[in-house]
C-alpha positions in Angstrom: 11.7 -15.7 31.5 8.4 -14.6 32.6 6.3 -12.2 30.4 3.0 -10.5 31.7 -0.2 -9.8 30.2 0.5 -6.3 31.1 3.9 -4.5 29.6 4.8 -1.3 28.3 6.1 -1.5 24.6 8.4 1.2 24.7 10.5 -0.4 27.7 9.5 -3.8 28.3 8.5 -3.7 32.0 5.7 -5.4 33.2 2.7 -3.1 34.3 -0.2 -3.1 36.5 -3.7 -4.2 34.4 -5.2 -1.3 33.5 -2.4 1.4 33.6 -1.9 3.9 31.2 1.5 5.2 31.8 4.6 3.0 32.4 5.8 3.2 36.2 9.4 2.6 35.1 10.0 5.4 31.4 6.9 7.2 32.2 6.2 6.4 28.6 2.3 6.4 27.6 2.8 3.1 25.8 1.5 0.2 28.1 -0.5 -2.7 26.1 -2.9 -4.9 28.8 -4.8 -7.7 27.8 -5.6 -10.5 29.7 -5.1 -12.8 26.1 -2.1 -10.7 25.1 0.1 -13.5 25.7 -1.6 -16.3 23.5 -2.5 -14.4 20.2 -0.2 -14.5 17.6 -1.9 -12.7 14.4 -1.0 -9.1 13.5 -1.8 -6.6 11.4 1.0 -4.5 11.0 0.5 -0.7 8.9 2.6 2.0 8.6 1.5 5.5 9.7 1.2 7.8 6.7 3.9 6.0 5.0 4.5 8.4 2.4 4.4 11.7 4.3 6.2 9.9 6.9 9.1 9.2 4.9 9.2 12.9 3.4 9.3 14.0 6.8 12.5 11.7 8.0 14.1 12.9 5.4 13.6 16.6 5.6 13.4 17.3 9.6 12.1 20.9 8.6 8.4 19.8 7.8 8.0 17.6 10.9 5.2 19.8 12.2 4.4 21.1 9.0 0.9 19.4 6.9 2.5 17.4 4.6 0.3 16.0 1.5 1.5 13.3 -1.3 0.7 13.6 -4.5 0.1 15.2 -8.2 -0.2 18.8 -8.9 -3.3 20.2 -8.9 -5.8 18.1 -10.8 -4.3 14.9 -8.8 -5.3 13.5 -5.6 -3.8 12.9 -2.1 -2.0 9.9 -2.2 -1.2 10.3 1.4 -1.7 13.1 3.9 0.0 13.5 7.1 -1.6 13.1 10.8 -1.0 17.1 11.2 -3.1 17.9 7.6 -5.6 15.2 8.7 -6.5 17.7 11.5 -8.0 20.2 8.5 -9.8 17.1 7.2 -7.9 16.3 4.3 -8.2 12.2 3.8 -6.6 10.0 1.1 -8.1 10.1 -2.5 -9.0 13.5 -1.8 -9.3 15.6 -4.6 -5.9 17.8 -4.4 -7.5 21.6 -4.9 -10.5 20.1 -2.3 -7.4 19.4 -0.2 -5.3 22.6 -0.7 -9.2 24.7 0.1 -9.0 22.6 3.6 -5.4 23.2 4.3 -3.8 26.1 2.2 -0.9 26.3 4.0 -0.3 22.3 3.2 3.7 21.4 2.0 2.8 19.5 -1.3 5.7 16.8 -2.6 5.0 14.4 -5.6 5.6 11.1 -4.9 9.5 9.2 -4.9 8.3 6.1 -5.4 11.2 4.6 -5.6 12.5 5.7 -2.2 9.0 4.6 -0.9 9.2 1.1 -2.0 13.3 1.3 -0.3 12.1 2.0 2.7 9.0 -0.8 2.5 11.4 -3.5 1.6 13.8 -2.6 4.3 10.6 -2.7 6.1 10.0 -6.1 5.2 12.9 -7.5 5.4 12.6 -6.7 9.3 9.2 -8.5 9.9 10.6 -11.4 7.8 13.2 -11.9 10.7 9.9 -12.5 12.7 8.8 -15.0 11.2 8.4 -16.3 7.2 4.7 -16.0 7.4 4.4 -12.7 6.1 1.4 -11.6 3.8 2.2 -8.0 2.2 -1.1 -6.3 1.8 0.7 -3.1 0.2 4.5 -1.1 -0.3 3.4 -0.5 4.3 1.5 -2.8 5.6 1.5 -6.8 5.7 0.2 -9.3 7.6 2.1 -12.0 10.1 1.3 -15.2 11.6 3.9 -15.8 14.9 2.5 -19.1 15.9 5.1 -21.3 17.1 7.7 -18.5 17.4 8.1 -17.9 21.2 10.6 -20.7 21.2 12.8 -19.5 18.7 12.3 -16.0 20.0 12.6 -16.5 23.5 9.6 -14.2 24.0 5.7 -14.3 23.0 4.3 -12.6 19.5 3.0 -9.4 21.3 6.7 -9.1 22.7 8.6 -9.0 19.4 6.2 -7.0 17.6 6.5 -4.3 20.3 10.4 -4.9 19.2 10.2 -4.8 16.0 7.8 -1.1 16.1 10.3 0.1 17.9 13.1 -1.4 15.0 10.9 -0.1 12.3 11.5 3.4 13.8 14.4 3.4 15.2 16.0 2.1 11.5 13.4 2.7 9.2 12.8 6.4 10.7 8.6 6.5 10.2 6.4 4.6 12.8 4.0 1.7 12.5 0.7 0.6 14.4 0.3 -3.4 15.2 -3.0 -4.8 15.8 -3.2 -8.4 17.2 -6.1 -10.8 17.3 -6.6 -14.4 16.7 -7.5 -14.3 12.7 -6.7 -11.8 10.1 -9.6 -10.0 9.9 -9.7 -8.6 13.4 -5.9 -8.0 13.5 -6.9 -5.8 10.4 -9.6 -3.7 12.4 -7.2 -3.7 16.0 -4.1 -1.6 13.9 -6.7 0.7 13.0 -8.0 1.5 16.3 -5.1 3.3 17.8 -3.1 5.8 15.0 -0.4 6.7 15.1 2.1 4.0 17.0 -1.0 1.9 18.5 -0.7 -1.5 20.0 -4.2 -3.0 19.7 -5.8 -6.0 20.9 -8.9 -7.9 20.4 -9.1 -11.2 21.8 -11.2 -14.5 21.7 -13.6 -13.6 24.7 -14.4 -10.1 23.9 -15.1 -10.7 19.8 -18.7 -10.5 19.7 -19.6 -7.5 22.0 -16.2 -5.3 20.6 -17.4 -5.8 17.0 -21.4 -5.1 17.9 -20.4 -1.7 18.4 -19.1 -0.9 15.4 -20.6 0.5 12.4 -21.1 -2.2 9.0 -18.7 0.1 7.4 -15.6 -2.1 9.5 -16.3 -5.2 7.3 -14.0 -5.4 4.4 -15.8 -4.8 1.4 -18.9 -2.7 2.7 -18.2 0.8 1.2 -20.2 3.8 0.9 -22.5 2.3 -1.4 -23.2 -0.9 0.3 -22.8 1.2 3.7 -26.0 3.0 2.4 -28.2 -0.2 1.1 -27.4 -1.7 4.3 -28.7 1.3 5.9 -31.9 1.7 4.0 -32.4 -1.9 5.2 -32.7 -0.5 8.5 -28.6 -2.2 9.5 -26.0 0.4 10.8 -24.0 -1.6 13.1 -22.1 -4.8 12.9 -24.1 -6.0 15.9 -27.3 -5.9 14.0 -25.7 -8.1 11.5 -24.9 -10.6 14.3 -28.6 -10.8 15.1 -29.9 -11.6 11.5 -30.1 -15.4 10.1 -27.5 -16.1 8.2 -29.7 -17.4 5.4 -31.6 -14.6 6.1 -28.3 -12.3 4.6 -27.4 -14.1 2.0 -31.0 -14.1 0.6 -30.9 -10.5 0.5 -27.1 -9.9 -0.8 -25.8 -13.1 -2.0 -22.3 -14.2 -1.2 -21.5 -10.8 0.5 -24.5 -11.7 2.4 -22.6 -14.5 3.9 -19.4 -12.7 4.1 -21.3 -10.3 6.5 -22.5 -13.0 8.5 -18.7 -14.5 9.3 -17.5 -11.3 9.7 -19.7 -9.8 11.8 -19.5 -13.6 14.2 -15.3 -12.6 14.6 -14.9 -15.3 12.0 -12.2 -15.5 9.8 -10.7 -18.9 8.4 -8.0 -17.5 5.9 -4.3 -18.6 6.8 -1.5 -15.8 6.4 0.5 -16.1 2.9 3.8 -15.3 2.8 3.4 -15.1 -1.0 1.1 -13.3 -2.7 0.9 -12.7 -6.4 2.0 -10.0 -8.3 -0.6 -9.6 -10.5 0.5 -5.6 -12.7 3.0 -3.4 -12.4 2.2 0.2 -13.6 2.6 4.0 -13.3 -0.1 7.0 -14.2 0.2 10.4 -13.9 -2.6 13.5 -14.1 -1.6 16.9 -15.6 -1.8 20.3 -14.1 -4.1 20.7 -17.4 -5.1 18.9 -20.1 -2.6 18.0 -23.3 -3.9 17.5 -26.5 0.3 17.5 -27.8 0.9 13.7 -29.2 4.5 15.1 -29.0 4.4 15.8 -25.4 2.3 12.8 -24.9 4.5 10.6 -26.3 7.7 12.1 -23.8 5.3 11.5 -20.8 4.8 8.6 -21.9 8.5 7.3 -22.5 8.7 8.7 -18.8 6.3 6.3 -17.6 7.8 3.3 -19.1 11.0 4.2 -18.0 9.6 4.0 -14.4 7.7 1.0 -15.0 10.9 -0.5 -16.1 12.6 0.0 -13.7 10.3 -1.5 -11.0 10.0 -4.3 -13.1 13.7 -4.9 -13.1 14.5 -4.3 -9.4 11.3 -6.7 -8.9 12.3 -9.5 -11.1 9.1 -9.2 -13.4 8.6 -9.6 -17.0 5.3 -9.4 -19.1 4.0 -10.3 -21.7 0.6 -7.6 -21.7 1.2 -3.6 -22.1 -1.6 -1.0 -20.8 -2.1 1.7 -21.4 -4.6 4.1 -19.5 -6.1 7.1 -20.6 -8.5 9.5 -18.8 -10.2 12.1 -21.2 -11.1 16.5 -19.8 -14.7 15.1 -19.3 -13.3 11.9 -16.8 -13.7 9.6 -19.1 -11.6 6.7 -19.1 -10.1 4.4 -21.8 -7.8 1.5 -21.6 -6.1 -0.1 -24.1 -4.4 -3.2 -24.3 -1.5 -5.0 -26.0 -0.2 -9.1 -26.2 3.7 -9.2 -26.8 5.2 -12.0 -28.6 7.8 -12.2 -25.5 7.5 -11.3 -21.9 9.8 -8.0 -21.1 10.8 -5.7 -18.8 12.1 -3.0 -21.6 11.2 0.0 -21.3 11.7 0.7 -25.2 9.5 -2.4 -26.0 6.9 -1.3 -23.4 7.0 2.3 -25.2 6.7 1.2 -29.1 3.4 -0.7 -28.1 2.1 1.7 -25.7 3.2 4.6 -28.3 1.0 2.9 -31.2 -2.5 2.3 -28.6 -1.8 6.0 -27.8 -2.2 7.2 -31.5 -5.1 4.9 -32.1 -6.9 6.2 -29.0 -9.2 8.9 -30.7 -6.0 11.5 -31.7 -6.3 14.6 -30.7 -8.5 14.3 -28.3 -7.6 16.3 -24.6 -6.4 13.8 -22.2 -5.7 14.6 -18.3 -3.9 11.1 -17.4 -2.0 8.7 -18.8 -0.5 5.3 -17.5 1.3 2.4 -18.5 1.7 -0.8 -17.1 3.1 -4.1 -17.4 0.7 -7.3 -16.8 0.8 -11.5 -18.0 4.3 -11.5 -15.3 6.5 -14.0 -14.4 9.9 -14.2 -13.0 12.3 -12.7 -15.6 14.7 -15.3 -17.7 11.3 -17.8 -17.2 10.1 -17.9 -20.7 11.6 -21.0 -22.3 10.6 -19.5 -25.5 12.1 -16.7 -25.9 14.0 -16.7 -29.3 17.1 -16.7 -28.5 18.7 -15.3 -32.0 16.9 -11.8 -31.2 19.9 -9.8 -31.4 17.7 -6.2 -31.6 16.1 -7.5 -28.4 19.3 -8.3 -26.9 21.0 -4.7 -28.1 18.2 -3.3 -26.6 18.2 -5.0 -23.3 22.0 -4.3 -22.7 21.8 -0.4 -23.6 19.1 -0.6 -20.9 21.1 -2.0 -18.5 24.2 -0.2 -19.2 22.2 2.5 -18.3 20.6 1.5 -15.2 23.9 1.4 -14.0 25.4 4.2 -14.3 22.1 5.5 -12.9 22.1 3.6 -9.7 25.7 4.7 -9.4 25.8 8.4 -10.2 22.1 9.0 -10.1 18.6 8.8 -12.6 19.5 12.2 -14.4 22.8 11.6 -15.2 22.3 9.7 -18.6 18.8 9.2 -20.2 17.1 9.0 -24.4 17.1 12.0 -26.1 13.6 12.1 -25.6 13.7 12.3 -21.7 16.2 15.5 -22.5 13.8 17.1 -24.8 11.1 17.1 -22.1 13.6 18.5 -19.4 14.1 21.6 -21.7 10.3 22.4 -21.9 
């Protein structure tokens, strides 16, 4: 079958160069690129993930601004296309958010549903092809080189399938960037939000990244955004004029990074494993809890959670954090080495419990976290002892639990701890 350089994603049908609209659905959704049939890199993000998923699941806010996160003293963790209109942005402070948009719908994150939906998610571009590099629980990136044959049809044609898969099944939209490396696959899916189809391709490198400003290179934030400046360098193209000698005299190995970057160049293959380094869950209060009694309840919370992402993932570990953040924004950390790797939440919680206490009591936190490092796949350790019965009680009460949970729900059955906290 013959495929052109010219189709409209929603429908399939070829299309003239250069149209917007599709002649045959009328759809807005035509892709046109004169290389579109011989790159096979892609960038593939999710749009608003979070919000996006509240939304499927509740019809009722679909035009409504939606924002994820903590209560007041938190941060957006995601905020919908319609609050982004008010100017609210990820990592927004949450009142900063609610001044901007009062009339915002605010929803604490599910993880758990979240990371459902992700792996479902997954699971779909996997069918693509086993070169799949997960940058987060939404976005990844995959290498279809050497799949039209399998396929039956070129990389820009099943990723226009498989956006319209991830909504048709998945129920939230995704934008795909193509290119020939990683790097400008990353900047294509961010050209066109929501439900884009971007390309940049061999030819047109060099003069499509001149335009942009240094801030599109991975790794130049605000404050590097604004040394770069003061050295007289706003765009990417002014980067591709300096000697590359020249940059790294002046910023070292980022210096060099700029100068690849800003040439189009990027020599790292996609991964279709990448290391899970943590696992881990915080949360900020409303305001701030001095209560070790309280803290500790949040706490076993936590570790539950943790726990339980550990468990569905696989994961033990061997180090416990714990993460404190003090009324004045200070922040603590606090670190423990297990004799055994684990995945318990009551093991996590009695050496989390004990850094709390040591951590300056009675002091006025306003977040607390815990998380799991040191992983590896669980049953790995050969030296676990195997004659630790309390261990073993432990870990069978745990998973008792866990499934009578996934059967009938999280609330139906918890400690007496978790119980106490509900009541308060």
């Amino acid at each position: 079958m013959e495929f052109a350089t010219a189709f409209c994603t929603a429908c399939e049908s070829p299309a003239d160069s250069g149209a917007r609209r599709c002649a045959s659905c009328g759809r807005g959704d035509v892709v046109s690129h004169p290389e579109l049939l011989s790159l096979s890199i892609a960038h593939i993000d999710c749009d608003a993930f979070y919000a996006a998923i509240e939304k499927r699941d509740d019809p009722s806010l679909a035009d409504k601004p939606v924002l994820i996160g903590g209560g007041v003293r938190g941060v957006v963790s995601t905020a919908c296309y319609v609050a982004r209109t008010y100017g609210v942005r990820s990592a927004m402070p949450m009142f900063k958010a609610k001044a901007a948009c009062p009339d915002a719908v605010v929803i604490k994150p599910n993880m758990s549903k979240y990371a459902a939906a992700g792996r479902q998610i997954r699971d779909m571009m996997r069918a693509l092809t086993p070169m799949v590099e997960p940058l987060s629980i939404d976005e990844a990136f995959l290498d279809l080189s050497g799949t039209e044959r399998l396929h039956g049809a070129p990389p820009a044609v099943m990723l226009a399938r498989l956006q319209r898969r991830i909504e048709r099944e998945a129920g939230v939209t995704a934008s795909v960037g193509l290119s020939h490396n990683k790097f400008l696959a990353k900047v294509a899916s961010d050209l066109d939000k929501p439900k884009g189809f971007s390309v940049i391709g061999r030819a047109e490198t060099m003069d499509f990244l001149a335009a942009l400003p240094v801030t599109a290179i991975w790794g130049v934030g605000k404050a590097m955004a604004r040394k770069l400046e003061s050295d007289g360098l706003k765009t990417v193209g002014q980067l591709q004029k300096m000697e590359t000698s020249e940059l790294a005299r002046r910023y070292g190995e980022l210096g060099l990074r700029l100068s690849r970057l800003s040439q189009g160049k990027d020599a790292r293959r996609v991964k279709p494993e990448r290391d899970t380094k943590s696992v881990s869950s915080e949360t900020t209060f409303n305001s701030d809890i001095t209560d070790p009694q309280l803290l500790e309840d949040i706490l076993w919370e936590l570790c539950e959670k943790v726990s339980a992402r550990m468990k569905a993932s696989g994961f033990e570990g061997r180090v416990i954090t714990l993460k404190l953040k003090s009324h004045d924004f200070k922040t603590i950390t606090r670190r423990a080495t297990l004799d055994a790797p684990t995945n318990l939440a009551r093991i996590a919680f009695a050496a989390a419990k004990r850094m709390l206490h040591e951590a300056a009591p009675g002091r006025a936190w306003r977040l607390i976290g815990v998380g799991f490092s040191g992983l590896s796949a669980e049953g790995a350790n050969p030296t676990r002892d195997l004659f630790d019965t309390e261990t073993e009680r432990i870990a069978a009460q745990e998973h008792a639990i866990d499934a009578i949970r996934h059967r009938f729900g999280k609330d139906v059955i918890g400690a007496g701890r978790s119980f106490r906290k509900r009541k308060q």
